[in-house]
C-alpha positions in Angstrom: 0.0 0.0 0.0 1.3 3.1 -0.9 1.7 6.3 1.6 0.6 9.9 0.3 2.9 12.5 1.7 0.6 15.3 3.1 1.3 18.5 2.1 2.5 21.0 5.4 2.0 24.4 5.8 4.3 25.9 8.1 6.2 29.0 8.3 5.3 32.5 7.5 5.4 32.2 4.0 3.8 29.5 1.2 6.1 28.2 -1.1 4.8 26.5 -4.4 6.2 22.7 -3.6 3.8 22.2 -1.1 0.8 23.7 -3.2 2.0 21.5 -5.7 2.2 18.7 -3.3 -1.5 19.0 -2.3 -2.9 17.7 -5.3 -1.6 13.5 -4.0 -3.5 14.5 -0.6 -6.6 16.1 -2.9 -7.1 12.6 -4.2 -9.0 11.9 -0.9 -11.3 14.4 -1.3 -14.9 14.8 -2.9 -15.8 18.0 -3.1 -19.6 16.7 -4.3 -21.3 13.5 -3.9 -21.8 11.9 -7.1 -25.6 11.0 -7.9 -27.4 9.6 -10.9 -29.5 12.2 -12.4 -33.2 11.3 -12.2 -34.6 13.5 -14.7 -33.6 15.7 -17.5 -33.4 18.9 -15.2 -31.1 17.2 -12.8 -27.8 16.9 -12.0 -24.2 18.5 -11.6 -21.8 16.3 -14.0 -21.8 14.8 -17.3 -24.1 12.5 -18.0 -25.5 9.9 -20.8 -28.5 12.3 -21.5 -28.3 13.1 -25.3 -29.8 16.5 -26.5 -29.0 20.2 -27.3 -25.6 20.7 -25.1 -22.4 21.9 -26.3 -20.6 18.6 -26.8 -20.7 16.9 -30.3 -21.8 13.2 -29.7 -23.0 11.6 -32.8 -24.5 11.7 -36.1 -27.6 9.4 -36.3 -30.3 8.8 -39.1 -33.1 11.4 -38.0 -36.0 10.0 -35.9 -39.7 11.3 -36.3 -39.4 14.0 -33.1 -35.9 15.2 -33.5 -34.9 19.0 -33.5 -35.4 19.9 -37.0 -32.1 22.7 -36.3 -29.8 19.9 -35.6 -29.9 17.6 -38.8 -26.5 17.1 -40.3 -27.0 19.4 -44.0 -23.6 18.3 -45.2 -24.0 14.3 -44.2 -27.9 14.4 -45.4 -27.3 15.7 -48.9 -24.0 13.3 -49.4 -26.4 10.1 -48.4 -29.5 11.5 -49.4 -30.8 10.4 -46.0 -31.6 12.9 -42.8 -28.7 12.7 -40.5 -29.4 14.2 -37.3 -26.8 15.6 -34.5 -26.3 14.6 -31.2 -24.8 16.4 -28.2 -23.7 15.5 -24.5 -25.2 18.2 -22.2 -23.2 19.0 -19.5 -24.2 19.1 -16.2 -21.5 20.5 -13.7 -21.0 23.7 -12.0 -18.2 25.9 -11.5 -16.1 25.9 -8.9 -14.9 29.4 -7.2 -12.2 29.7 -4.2 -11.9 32.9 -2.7 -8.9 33.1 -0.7 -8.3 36.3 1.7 -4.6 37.3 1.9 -5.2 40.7 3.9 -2.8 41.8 6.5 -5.1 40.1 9.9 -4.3 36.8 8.1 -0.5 37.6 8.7 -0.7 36.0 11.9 0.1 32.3 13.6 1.2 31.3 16.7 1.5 27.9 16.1 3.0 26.1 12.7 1.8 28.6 10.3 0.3 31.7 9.5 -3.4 32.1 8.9 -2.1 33.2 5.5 -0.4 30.7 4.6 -3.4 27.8 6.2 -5.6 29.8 3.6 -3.3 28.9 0.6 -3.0 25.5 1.6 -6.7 24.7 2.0 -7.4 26.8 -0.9 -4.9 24.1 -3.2 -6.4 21.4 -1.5 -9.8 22.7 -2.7 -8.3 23.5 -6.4 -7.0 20.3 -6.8 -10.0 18.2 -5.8 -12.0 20.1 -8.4 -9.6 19.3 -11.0 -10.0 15.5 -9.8 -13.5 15.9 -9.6 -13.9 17.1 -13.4 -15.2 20.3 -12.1 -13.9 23.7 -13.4 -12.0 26.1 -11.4 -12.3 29.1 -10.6 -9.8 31.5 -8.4 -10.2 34.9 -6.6 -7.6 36.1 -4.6 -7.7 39.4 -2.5 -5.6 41.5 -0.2 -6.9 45.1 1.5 -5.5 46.4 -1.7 -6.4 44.3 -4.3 -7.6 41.9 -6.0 -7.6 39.3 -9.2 -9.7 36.5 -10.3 -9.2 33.9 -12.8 -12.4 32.6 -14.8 -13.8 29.2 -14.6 -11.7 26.4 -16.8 -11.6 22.9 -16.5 -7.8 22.8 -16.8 -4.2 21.7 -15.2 -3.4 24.9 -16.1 -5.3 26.7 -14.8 -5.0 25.3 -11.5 -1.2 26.0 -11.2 -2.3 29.8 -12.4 -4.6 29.8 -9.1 -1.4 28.1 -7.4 0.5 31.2 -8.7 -1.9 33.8 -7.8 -2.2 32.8 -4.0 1.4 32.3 -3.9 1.8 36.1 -5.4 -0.6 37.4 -3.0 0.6 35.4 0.2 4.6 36.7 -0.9 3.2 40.6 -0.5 2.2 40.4 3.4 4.7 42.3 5.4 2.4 43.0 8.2 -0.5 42.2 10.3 -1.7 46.3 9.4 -3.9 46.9 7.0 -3.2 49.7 4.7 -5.9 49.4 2.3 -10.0 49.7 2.2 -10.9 46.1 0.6 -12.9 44.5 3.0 -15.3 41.3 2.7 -18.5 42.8 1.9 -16.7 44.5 -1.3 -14.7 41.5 -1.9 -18.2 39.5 -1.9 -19.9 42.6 -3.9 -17.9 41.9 -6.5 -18.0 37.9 -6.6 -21.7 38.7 -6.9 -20.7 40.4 -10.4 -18.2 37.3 -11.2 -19.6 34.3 -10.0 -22.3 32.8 -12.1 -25.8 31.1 -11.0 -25.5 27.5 -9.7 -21.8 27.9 -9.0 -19.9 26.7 -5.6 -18.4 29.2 -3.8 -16.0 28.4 -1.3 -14.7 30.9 0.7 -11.5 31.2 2.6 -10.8 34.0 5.3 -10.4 34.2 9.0 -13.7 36.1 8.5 -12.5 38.8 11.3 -15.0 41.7 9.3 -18.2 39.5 8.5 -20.2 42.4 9.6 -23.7 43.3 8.6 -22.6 44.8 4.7 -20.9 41.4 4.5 -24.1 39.3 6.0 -26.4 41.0 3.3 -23.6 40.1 0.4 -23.6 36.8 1.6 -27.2 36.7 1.7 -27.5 37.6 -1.9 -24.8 35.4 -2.9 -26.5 32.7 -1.3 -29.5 32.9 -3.6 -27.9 31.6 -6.4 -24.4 29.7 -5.4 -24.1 27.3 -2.9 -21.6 28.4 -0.3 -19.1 27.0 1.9 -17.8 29.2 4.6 -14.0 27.6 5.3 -12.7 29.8 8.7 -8.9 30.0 9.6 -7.7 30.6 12.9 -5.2 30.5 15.5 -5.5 28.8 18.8 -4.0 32.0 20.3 -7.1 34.0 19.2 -9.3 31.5 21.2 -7.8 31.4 24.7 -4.5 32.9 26.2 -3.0 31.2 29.5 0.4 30.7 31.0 2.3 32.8 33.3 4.2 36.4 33.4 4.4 38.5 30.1 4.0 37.5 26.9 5.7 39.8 24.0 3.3 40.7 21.0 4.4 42.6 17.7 2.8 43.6 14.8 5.9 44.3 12.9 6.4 48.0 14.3 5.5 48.2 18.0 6.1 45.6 21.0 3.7 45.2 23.6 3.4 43.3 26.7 0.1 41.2 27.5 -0.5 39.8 31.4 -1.0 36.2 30.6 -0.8 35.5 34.0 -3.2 37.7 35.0 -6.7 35.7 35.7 -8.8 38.9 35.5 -6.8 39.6 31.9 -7.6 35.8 30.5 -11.4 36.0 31.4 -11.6 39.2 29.4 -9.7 37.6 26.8 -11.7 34.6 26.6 -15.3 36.9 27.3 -14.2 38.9 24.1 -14.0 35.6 21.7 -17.1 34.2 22.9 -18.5 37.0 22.0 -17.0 37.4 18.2 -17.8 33.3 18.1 -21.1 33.6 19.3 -21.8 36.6 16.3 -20.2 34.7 14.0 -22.9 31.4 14.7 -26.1 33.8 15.0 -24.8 35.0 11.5 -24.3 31.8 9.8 -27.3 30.3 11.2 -29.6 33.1 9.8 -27.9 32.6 6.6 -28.0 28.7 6.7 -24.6 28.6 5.6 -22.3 25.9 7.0 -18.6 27.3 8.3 -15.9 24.8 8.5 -13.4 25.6 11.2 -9.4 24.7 10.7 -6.9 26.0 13.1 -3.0 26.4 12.6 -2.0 23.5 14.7 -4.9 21.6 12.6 -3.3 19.2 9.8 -5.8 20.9 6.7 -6.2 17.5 5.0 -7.9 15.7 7.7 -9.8 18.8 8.5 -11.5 18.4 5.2 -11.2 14.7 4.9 -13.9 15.2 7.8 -15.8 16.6 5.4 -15.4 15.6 1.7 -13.6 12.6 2.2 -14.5 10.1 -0.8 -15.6 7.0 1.9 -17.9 9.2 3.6 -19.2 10.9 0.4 -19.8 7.9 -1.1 -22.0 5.8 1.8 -23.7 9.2 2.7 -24.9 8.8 -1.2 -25.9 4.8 -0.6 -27.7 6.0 2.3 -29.7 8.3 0.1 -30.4 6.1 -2.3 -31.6 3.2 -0.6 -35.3 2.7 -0.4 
């Protein structure tokens, strides 16, 4: 039996081996289960349905009922017998990944950055598409920018997503933001990109999900099905230990009371409270949030949820009688 390295993410910085690597450790994954299509309106893949799609099938003799606009002119008047085309429809939808690389993402206390756990997750996810037939589609964003590739079901174009977070990841200096992108304009203008029926998965620590990002994600919710993918550090959760500890953000130093019991409730208090926002926002939006941590190991975070064993006896489950 052979063993699949799994790809690490570690350090401040991604580097584009271990993107690359991802794609062995995507293998696991299944991004969607797999279901036969019941009737002609259903579905998400390729099927055996034959009719007006965009891939050429077939030339048949024509049959009383077919589309009169697809009969094969050149092949009918060389037999002097009506051909008639046929085409596979295809039935799949696009995949997007929208990775935040803004400035509160340049932070880790443990393994990696937040930064770089977003890039990571974010091949995982490209790479599973690309295993799962399914074409990709990238956005990356900082506070300043941002740039999106379109939808294409292509090797390519999965190393040009690889590239792009990579680019964007390579820019962060520091945990200040200098720029005014935040999520609701980042999801503002996915609204504009993304197409109806798409997936959307988005990756952020989703520090600014306030209520101009909860009404972008509403609308976006109408027509793509969203996963909410949520990076943190195990810092940001709880703080404990004894005496000072030092914090920087790359210009200043500051002391924090770790020790202090009064300063740890407060602490914990204050991410309760930012937790408990974050669940009464997601719930009203019925969107499920995935959480992976730093010290988490991303591929069995997701294997939790899209791994192929599970995928597949969820789907036997549904379609037993």
């Amino acid at each position: 039996m052979s063993v699949i390295a799994k790809p690490n993410a570690s350090g401040a910085f991604c580097d584009m081996a271990s993107l690359l690597r991802a794609r062995f450790a995507a293998r696991e994954l299944n991004l969607f289960a797999r279901r036969p299509a019941r009737s002609m309106q259903s579905g998400r893949l390729r099927t055996r349905f034959r009719g007006r799609g965009v891939d050429f099938e077939e030339v048949r003799l024509y049959q009383p009922g077919d589309d009169i606009r697809a009969i094969d002119w050149r092949v009918t008047a060389r037999t002097q017998v009506p051909h008639t085309k046929l085409y596979s429809e295809e039935r799949e939808r696009p995949v997007y990944i929208l990775c935040d690389q803004r400035p509160e993402m340049f932070f880790g206390s443990v393994n990696c950055f937040k930064s770089v756990l977003a890039c990571h997750i974010s091949a995982l996810l490209s790479w599973a598409a690309l295993e799962g037939g399914d074409r990709l589609g990238a956005l990356g964003f900082n506070d300043q920018e941002f740039r999106d590739l379109r939808p294409k079901r292509s090797k390519h174009n999965v190393l040009a997503a690889l590239q792009l977070l990579q680019s964007f990841n390579h820019k962060l200096t520091s945990p200040i933001g200098k720029g005014p992108l935040t999520l609701a304009q980042m999801l503002k203008d996915t609204r504009r990109i993304a197409k109806p029926g798409s997936a959307l998965f988005i990756v952020s620590d989703l520090h600014d999900l306030d209520a101009e990002a909860e009404k972008q994600l509403f609308h976006l919710h109408r027509h793509l099905d969203i996963t909410l993918i949520r990076t943190h550090d195990p810092l940001e959760r709880a703080i404990s230990g004894s005496g000072q500890l030092t914090i920087t953000n790359g210009q200043e130093r500051q002391q924090l009371p770790v020790g202090d019991k009064h300063f740890q409730a407060q602490y914990r208090a204050l991410n309760e409270q930012r937790e408990q926002l974050l669940t009464d926002t997601t719930q009203r939006l019925g969107l499920e949030v995935i959480d992976i941590s730093t010290r988490d190991e991303p591929i069995e975070r997701l294997r939790q949820r899209f791994g192929r064993q599970q995928r597949t006896s969820t789907t036997k489950r549904n379609l037993t009688p």
